[in-house]
N, C-alpha and C positions, 0 to 999 in steps of 0.2 A: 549424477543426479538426473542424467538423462530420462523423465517423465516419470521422476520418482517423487515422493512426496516428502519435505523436509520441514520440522519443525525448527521455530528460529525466534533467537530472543530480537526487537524492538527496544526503542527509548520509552513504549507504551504499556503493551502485551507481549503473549507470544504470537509468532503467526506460523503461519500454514503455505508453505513455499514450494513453488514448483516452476517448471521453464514458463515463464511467461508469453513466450514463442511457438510455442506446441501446443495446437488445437486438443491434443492427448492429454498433454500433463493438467491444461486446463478444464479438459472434462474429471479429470480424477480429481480435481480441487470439488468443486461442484457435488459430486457424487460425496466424496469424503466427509463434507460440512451438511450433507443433506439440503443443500442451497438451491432454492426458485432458477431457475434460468435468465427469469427475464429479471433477474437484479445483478446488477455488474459487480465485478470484482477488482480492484487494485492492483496494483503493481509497484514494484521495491524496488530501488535504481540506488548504484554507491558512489553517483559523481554527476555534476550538471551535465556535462556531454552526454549521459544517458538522456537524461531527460527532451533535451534537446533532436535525440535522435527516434524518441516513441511520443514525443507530441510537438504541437506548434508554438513558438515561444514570444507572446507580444511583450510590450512596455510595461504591462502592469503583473505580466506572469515573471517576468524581467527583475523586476522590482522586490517580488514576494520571494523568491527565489535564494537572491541576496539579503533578505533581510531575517528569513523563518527556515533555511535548510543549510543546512540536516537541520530536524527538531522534528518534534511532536504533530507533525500537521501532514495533508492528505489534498493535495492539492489537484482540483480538475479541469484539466485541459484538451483540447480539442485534438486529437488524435491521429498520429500518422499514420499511413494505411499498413504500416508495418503489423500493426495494433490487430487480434482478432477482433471482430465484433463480437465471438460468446465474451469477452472480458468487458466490453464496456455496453453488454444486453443490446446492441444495436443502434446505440445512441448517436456513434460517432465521436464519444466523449472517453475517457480515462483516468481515472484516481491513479496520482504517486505519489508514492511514499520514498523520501528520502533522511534515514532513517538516523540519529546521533548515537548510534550504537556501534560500538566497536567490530564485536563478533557478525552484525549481519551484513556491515559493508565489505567486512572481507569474505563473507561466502557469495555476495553479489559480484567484487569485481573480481574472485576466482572464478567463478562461474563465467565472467565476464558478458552478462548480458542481464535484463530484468526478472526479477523473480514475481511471482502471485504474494499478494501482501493483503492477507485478512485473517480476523484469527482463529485461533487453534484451537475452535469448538465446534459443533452442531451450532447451525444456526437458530438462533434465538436462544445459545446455550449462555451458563457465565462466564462473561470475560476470563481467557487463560490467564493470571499472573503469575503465574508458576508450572512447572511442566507436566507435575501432576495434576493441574486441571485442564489437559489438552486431551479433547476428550473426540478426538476423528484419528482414523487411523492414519499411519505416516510411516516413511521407509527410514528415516533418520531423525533424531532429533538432538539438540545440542542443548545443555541445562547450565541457564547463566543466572539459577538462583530465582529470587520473588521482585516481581519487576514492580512499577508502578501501579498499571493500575487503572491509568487514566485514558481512555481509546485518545486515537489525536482529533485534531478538529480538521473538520471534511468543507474544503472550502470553493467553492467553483466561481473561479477567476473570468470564468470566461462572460459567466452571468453576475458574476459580482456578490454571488451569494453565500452565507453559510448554510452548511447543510448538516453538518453536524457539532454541536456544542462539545466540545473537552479539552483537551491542552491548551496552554497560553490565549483561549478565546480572547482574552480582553484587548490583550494587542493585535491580535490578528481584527477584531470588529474594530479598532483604532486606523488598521491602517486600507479596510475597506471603505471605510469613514471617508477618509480622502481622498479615495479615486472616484467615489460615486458622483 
């Protein structure tokens, strides 16, 4: 897959998969989805040492970590320098996705490192549930059928806040409830 582009099923959608490591594979995401620059893009990890190893991990990312992954959710944490900046638009921040799907955690820890996790349309297109509606082009792709549906919830741990309403929201607003 070296800076090639992979479609890949999610516990959500499909997405749009590339080395998460390569300033290349990550300009071909970008280009692909027709995507702004200055809006970051995610990343797919198949085990907490990933996570651990592309961002920084306090008490309350600690916390969330063990209680919501793998599952539906898109968590943002403050970013190792391992991290390009095009992936998190300069922020110094990074969405991951660690994902309750069978087939993507094993093309991540074959891959054995972070893949790009957003999905597999033109931006502003319709959520892919299915692979025929993967509408960017892509060197591979893997068809696990009509997914849910539902994007995950996009939660930023660092600032305590949601940023995107979808999966499990109501537990996830429950248990930022309690660190605020």
């Amino acid at each position: 897959m070296h800076d090639g582009l992979i479609v890949y099923p999610t516990d959500t959608l499909y997405g749009l998969g590339a080395d998460a490591l390569s300033d290349e594979a990550i300009l071909k995401v970008f280009e692909a989805k027709g995507r702004d620059y200055l809006k970051p893009i995610s990343i797919a990890v198949s085990d907490p040492d990933m996570i651990c190893a592309v961002a920084y991990i306090d008490e309350i990312a600690q916390a969330f970590i063990d209680e919501f992954m793998p599952g539906p959710v898109t968590i943002v944490l403050k970013a190792r320098n391992i991290i390009s900046p095009k992936l998190s638009a300069g922020s110094g921040l990074i969405g991951i996705r660690y994902p309750d799907q069978e087939i993507a955690l094993k093309i991540i820890s074959e891959f054995d490192s972070p893949i790009t996790s957003t999905s597999a349309n033109i931006s502003g297109g319709p959520d892919p549930v299915c692979i025929e509606m993967c509408s960017v082009p892509y060197d591979y792709g893997v068809n696990a059928g009509q997914l849910s549906g539902v994007p995950s919830t996009v939660v930023d741990l660092v600032n305590k806040d949601i940023i995107r309403i979808g999966a499990d929201i109501e537990n996830v607003a429950q248990f930022l409830a309690k660190w605020s």
